[in-house]
N, C-alpha and C positions, 0 to 999 in steps of 0.2 A: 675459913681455914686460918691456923695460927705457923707462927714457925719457934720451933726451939732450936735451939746449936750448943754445941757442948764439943771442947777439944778434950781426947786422950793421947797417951802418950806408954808407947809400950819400947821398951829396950831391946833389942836385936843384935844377933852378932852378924849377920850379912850372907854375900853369896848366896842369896834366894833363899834366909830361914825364911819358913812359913813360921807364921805365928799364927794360934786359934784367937779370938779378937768377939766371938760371940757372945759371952756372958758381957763384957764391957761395952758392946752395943746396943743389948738387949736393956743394960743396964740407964743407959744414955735417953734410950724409948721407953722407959720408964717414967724415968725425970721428966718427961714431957707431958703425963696423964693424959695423951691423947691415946685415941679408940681407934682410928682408923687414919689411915695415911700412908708416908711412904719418909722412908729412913733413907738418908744417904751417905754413904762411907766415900770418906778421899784421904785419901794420904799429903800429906802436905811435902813437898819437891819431887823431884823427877825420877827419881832413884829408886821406889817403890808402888807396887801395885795391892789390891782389894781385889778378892775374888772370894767363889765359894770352892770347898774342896772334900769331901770326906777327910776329916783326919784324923789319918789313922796312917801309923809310921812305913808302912810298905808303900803307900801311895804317895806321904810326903815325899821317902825318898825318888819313887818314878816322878814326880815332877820336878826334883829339883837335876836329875839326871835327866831328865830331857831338856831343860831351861840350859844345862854344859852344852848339850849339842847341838842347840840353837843358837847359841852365844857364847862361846867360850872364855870365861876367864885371861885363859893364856894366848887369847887373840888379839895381837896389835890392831889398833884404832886409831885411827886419825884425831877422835878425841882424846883419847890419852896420850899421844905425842904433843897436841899442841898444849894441854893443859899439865900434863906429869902428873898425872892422879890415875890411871891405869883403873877408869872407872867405866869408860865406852862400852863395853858387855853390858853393864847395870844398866846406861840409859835402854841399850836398843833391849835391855826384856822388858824393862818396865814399859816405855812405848808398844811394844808388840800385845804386850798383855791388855793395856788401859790401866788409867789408874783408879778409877773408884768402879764404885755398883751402889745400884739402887733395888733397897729391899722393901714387898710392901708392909703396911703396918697394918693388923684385923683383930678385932674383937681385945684389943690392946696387945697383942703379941705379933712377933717376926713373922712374916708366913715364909718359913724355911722348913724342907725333905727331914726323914727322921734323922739322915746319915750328913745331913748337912749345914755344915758351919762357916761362918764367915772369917776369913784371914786376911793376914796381911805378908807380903812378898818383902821382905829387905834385902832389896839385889844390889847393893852396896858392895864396895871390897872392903867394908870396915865395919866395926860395932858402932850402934848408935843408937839414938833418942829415937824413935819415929813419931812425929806428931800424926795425929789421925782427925779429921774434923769430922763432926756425925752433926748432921741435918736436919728433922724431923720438922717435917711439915703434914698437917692432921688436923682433927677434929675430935672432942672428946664424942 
């Protein structure tokens, strides 16, 4: 078994966008000409999570409306009093959620549902950079 590692970086405006992140992973398990293995997605800081999602804009938005009612934006925090950054929503979705996933790698390709793609959660209260590290550890 080898391992490859490769950082991306995708731009987000925050409040839980999802962003689709597939092609740019798939592209990452490419770079690696490995056959079989397993791919792992992390976000780099605490502030965002990796999941899989259908995405498709009806369901973005039910997730990102439920992710309000679990943690609301306009909910004081103990974090955000002591720090002034009114970001304590961000942490506890991104905790609640996890922050990466492990995808396996077959016959050189993602083994991911037709309807399904990997994303990434910016539950930030601001626009940012999201660094993403992608993993690949395999075998041609």
């Amino acid at each position: 078994m080898d391992i490859y590692s490769e950082e991306i970086t995708i731009n987000s405006e925050g409040f839980s966008e999802i962003t689709n992140i597939t092609e740019k992973v798939a592209s990452v398990s490419d770079h690696s000409k490995f056959g079989e293995g397993l791919v792992h997605i992390f976000p780099i800081g605490s502030t965002a999570s990796i999941s899989t999602i259908e995405f498709e804009p009806a369901l973005v938005q039910d997730m990102k409306d439920k992710l309000e009612e679990f943690a609301s934006r306009d909910q004081t925090t103990r974090h955000g009093e002591t720090w002034g950054d009114d970001n304590g929503f961000s942490h506890m979705r991104a905790t609640m959620m996890g922050p990466g996933i492990t995808v396996p790698l077959h016959n050189g390709g993602l083994v991911l549902g037709t309807w399904q793609q990997i994303v990434i959660f910016n539950h930030d209260n601001r626009r940012r950079d999201r660094r993403i590290f992608v993993q690949v550890i395999g075998k041609e």
